[in-house]
N, C-alpha and C positions, 0 to 999 in steps of 0.2 A: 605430609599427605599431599594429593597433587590436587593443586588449585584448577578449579571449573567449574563453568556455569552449567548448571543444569536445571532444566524447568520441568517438574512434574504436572500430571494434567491432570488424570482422574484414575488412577492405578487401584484406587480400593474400590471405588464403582465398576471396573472393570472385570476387576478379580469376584465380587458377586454377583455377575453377570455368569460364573462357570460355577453351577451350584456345586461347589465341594469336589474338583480336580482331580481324583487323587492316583495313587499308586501306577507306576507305568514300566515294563519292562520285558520285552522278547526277541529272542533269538530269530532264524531263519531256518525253509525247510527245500526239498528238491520236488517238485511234481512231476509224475507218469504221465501217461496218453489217456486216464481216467480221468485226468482234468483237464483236460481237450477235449475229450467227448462229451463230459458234461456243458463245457463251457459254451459247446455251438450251441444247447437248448438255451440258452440265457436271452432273454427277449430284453431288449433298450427301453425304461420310460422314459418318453418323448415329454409329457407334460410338466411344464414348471410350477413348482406351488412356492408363495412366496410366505415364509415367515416375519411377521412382524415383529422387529424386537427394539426398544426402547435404546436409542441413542445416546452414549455418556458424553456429557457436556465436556468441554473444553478448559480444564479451571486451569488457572496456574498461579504458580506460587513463586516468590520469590527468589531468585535467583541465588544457590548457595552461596559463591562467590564472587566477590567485584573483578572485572575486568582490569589487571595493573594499567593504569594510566600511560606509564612510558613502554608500553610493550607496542609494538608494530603494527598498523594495519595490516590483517589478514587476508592479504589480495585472494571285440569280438560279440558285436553286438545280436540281442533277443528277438528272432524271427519269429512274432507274432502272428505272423499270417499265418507261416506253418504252423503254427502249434493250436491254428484251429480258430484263433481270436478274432472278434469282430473290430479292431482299432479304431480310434480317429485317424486321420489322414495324419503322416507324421509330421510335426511344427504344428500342426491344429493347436490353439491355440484352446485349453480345455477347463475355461473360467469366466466362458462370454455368456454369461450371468441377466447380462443389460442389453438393451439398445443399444445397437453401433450409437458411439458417442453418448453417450446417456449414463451419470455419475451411478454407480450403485451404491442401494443403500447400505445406511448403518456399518459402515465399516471401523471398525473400533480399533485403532493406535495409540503408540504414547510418544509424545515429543519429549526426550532427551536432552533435546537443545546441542549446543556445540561448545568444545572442549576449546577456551582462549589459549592465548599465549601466557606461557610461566616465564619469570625472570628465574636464570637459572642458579643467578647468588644466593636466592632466596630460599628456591626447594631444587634441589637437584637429580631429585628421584621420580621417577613416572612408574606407576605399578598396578596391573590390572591382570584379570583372568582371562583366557582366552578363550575366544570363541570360534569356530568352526561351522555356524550357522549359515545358511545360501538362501532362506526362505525371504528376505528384501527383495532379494534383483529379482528371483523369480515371481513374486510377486508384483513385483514392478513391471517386470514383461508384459504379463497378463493385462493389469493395468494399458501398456501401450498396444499390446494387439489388440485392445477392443476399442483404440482411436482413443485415447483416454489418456491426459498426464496423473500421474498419481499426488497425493496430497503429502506435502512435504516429511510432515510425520511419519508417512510411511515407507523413510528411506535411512537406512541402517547400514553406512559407508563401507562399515568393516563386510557386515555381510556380500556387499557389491564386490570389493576386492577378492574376500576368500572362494567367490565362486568359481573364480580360474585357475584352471590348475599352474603351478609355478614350474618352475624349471631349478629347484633346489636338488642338490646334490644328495642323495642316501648317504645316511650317515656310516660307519665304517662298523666293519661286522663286529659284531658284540655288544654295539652301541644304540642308546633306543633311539636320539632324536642329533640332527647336528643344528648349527645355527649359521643365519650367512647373514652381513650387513653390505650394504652396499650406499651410496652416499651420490647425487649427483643435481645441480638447477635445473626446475623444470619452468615449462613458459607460463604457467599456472601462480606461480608465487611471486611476493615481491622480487627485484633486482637484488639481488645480493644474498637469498635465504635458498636451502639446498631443502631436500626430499632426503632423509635418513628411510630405506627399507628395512626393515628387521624380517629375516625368513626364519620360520623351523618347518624342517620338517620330518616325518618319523619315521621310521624302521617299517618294511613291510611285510605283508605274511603273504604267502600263495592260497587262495581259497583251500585247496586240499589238505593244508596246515592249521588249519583253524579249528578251534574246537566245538563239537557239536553243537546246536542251537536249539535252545527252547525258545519260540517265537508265538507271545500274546499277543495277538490282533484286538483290538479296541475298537469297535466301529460304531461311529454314530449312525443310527438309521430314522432317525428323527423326521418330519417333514418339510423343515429346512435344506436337509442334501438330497429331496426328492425332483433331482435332477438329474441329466444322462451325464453333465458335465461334474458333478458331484458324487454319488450312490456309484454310479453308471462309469466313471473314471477311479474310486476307488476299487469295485470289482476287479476292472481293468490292472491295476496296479497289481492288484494280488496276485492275478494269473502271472503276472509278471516276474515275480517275486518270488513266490513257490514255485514257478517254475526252474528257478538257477538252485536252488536249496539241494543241500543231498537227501538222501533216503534216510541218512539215518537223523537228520535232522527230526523236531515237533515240532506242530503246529496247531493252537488251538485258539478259536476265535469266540470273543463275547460283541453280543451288538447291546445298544441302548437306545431305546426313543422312549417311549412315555415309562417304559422300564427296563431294565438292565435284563437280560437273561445271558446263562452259556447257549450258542448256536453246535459249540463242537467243545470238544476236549480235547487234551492236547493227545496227536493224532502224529506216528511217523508218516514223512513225507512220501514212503514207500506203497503206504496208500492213498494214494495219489484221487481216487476217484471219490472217495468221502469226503478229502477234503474240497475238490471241484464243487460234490455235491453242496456243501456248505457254504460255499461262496455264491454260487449260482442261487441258493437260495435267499437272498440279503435283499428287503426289499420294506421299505418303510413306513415308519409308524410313530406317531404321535409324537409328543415334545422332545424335550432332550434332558433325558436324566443322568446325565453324565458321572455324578457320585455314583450312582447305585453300579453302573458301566464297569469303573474303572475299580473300585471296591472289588464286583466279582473276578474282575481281570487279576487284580492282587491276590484272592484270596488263591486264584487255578494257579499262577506261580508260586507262590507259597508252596502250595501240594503237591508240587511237581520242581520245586527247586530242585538242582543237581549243582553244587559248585566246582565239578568239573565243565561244565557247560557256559555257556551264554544264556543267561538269563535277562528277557528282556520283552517288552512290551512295547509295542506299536500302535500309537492312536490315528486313528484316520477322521478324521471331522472336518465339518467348518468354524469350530470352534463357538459357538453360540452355546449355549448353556444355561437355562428356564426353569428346571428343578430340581430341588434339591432340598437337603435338612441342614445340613452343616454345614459351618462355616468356612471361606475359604481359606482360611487360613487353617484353620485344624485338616484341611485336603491338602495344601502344600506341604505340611509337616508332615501327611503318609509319603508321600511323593518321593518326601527330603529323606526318612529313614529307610523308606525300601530301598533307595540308592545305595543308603550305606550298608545295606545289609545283601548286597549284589542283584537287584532287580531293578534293572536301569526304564528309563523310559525316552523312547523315540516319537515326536509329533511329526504329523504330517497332513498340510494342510491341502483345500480343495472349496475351488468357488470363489467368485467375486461377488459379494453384495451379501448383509449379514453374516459380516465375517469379523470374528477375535485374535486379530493378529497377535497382542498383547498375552492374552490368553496361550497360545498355542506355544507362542516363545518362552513364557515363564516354566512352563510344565514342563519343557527339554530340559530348561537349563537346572531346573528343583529335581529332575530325575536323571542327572548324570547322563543326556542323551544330546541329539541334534535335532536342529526344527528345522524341516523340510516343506518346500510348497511346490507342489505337483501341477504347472500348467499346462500341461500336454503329456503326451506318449512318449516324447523324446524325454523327458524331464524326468518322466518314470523309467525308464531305463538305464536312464544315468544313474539314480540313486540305488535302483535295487539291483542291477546287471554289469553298470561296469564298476562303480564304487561299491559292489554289497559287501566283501568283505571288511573295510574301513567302514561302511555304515555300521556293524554289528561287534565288530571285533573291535575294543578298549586298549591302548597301550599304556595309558599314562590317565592318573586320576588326579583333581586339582592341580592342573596346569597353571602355572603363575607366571608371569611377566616383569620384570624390573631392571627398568634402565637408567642407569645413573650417568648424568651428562655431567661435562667439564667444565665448570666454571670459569676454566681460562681460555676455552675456545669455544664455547657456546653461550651470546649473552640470551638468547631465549630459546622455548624449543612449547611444539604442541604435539598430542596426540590425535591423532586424523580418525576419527570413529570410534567404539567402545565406549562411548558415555555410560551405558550402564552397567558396564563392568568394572569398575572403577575397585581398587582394593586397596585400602592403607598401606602408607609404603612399612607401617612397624609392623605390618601383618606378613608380609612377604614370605617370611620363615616359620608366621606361624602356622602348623599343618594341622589344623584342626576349622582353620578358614575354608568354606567351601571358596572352589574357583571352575577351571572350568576342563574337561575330557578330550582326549585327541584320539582319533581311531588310528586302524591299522595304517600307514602308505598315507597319511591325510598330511596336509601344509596348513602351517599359521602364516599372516603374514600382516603386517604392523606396517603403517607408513609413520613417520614424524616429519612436522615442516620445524627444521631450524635456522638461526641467524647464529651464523657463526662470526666470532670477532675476527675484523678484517689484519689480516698476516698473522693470528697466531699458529701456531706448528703443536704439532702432538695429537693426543687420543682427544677423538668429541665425543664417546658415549663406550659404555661397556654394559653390554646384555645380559640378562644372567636369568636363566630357565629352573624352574625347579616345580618339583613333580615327584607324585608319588605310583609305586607301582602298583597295580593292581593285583598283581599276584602274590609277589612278597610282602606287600606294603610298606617296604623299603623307601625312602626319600632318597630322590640324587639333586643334583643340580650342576648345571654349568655353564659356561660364561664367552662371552666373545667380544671380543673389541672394534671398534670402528676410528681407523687413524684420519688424519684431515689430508695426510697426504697420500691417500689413497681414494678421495671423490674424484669423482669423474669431471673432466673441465666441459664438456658439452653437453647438455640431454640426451643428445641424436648421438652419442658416445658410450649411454647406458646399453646394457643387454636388451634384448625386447621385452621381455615380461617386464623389468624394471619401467618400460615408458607404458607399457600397456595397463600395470596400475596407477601410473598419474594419472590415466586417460580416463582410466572408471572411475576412481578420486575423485576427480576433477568431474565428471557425470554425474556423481553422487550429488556432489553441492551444489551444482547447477537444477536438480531435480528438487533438496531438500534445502535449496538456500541456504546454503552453507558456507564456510570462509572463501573460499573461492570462488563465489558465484560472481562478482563482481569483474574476474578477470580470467574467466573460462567462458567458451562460447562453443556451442556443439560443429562448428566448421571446423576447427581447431582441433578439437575431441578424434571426431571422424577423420581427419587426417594421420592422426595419428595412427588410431585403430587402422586405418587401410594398410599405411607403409607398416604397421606389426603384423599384420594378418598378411601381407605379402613376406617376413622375413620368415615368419610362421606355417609356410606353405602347407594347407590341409586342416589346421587347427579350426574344429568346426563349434568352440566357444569364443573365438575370438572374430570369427567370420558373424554368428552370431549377433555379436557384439556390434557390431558394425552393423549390421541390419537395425537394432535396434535404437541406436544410435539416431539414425536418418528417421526413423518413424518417431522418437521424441523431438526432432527440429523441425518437421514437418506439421506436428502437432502446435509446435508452440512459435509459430510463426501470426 
């Protein structure tokens, strides 16, 4: 099994913080000009109300495992205007919750800790689920646009990396996923220790190929998201979102505050102005009965299952969670079985201050979904307009990872984020392990920092993917090597995606104090990011990036 520390904080007081989570799972639908016209009646609440919600202490525990002593210091975008919508300004930054500069509260995370160095005589296997999550950086955004550094814990490396897109190869027709290693020293690690990439990425579908969408909205309407940048930006989203849907897609939406009710049944997109009507009407009310929410959401997919469809439910919250009867743990177990019974569930967060990051993420990853954090209008169009097919469409179920390094040219090697995906290497093959989902068109992408032994020649790692089909439930798996004489002899010699995730890497640890933070410095970072974003001409997450970049040096100066 692969050796690392990890320090838990307060995951079971966190987890009863969301009375009873459960069930989550819906497809997507297309909206008419009947959700336009309702949508102009839509009045904005301007007033903030703030819930107070009881902060989970900081505990931790001891460290699973000891650090090896001889191991190395670890140096066709959504024209929202036309369709009638009242937007933020785009970039508006739609989580400024606080005080310019002014910490929000109650923001609930879990510190994972970081993944040491393994001696590879020892255990030679590294094996984990993959995740596809983007809800860190974006939340971390938020965090910096509101003059704010964020709090270490709530930086999730893997997530920072997989938010950009790669530049991996589609895999060859007939095939679901290909794999790409690439191998090269970055100025971030010690002298002598290389940056192993592991890319997959998957087969894609054309929207119009995909199959119809049953889509459960889940909406907290609580008085915690009685905000314009909360209530007020998840509305937002939805016009958003129904509007790319086809006709013959449903849509049928439950809200929850003091109690769960259905607002709508599920509804073809074709009637376009019921379901406007319905959204338009969303407008909030007392606590946050999230059981009772997500229960009724389960029981309308239920009743309306089609297994020729997408089956799936969409939570929109800030993840805060006050009443409830059952325990969370018997809510993650509906969560876990509707998964397996094809009712996936997708989170999507909203708001700074009284906010469940821990929360939001567990219930993606327990419903076969991805957890999304929505800080603007651009962010919302990214996920539901230019990604919505890979947001809704499933290629591959329990994705697993395992990489087995060579003993004879790797004397250590670490894994760079996924602390909490962590999967026994003797589970690898076992398919009854949950792990983790890859949509349509989506990339994984893995860094390793290793010390290769100095002159030896041959293979340093072989990759090996395994996954089961969603439709057949077929298991495949397969495999890719990484030769030593095939690394790259300069940084400045890698492809640009390859330096542009040391760059965010390297951002990550700097933000979450992580292995790097010691010999990464945001002048560095932002150099990088510019000469990629100049090889990159136009990439406007990588320009992005770069902006971002300069407002956490500026902050933390």
């Amino acid at each position: 099994m692969q050796k690392k520390v990890v320090r838990w904080s307060g995951i079971l007081l966190l987890l009863a913080l969301m009375p009873a989570c459960a069930f989550l799972a819906a497809p997507t639908a297309a909206v008419d000009t009947g959700v336009v016209q309702e949508r102009d009646q839509v009045t904005a609440v301007d007033e903030d109300v703030k819930t107070e919600v009881e902060e989970a202490p900081a505990e931790e525990q001891e460290a699973e495992e000891e650090f090896y002593a001889e191991a190395p210091a670890a140096p066709e975008a959504f024209d929202s205007a036309a369709a009638g919508a009242v937007p933020l300004p785009a970039g508006t930054p739609a989580a400024l919750d606080a005080e310019e500069g002014e910490q929000p509260d109650t923001m609930i995370f879990e510190d994972y800790g970081t993944n040491p160095f393994v001696v590879t005589a020892v255990d030679n296997l590294s094996t984990f689920a993959v995740d596809v999550d983007t809800g860190s950086y974006t939340l971390t955004r938020s965090y910096l646009n509101d003059y704010l550094l964020p709090p270490p814990e709530a930086i999730r490396l893997e997530e920072f990396v997989n938010y950009f897109d790669q530049d991996y190869p589609l895999p060859e027709q007939g095939e679901t996923f290909s794999i790409v290693t690439e191998a090269a020293p970055v100025p971030f690690a010690a002298q002598g220790n290389l940056v192993m990439r592991v890319g997959i990425q998957g087969y894609d579908i054309a929207p119009e190929d995909r199959p119809d969408a049953l889509l459960i909205f889940v909406i907290d309407i609580s008085g915690s998201m009685d905000m314009e940048n909360r209530l007020g930006a998840v509305k937002e989203a939805l016009y958003t979102l129904t509007a790319q849907l086809r006709p013959t897609d449903q849509v049928g939406i439950v809200v929850y505050g003091s109690t769960g009710r259905v607002l709508l049944e599920p509804t073809p997109v074709s009637q376009g102005q019921e379901i406007g009507q319905a959204i338009g009407n969303l407008l909030p009310d007392g606590s946050t009965n999230a059981e009772e929410g997500l229960n009724l959401a389960y029981q309308m997919a239920t009743a309306h299952y089609d297994a020729d469809k997408i089956n799936r439910l969409i939570l929109c919250s800030d993840g805060v969670a006050n009443v409830g009867s059952t325990g969370p743990d018997a809510i993650l177990e509906t969560v876990r079985t509707q998964a397996r019974e094809g009712i996936t569930l997708t989170t999507v967060g909203f708001g700074l201050g009284n906010y469940n990051d821990v929360l939001m993420e567990q219930l993606a990853d327990d419903g076969d979904g991805q957890y999304f954090y929505v800080d603007s209008q651009d962010e919302a169009r990214r996920i539901f307009v230019e990604k919505l097919t890979g947001t809704l469409q499933t290629i591959a179920r329990d994705a697993k990872i395992q990489v087995e390094f060579n003993p004879e040219t790797v004397e250590y090697y670490r894994l760079m984020g996924y602390e909490n995906r962590d999967v026994a290497d003797e589970d690898f093959r076992n398919d009854e392990v949950d792990a983790g989902e890859i949509g349509a068109g989506h990339s994984v992408t893995a860094l390793y920092e290793i010390v290769p032994i100095a002159g030896a020649s041959g293979n340093l790692a072989t990759v090996r993917l395994r996954w089961q089909d969603p439709e057949s439930d077929e298991v495949y798996e397969i495999e890719q090597s990484q030769s030593a004489g095939d690394v790259y002899e300069m940084f400045e010699d890698a492809p640009p995606h390859f330096r542009l995730d040391a760059a965010v890497a390297a951002f990550a640890d700097l933000l979450g104090e992580g292995a790097w933070m010691q010999n990464a410095s945001y002048d560095v970072i932002g150099q990088i990011a510019r000469k990629v974003s100049g090889d990159l001409q136009g990439n406007e997450e990588v320009e992005g990036f770069v902006e971002v970049v300069d407002r956490a040096a500026s902050l933390s100066q």
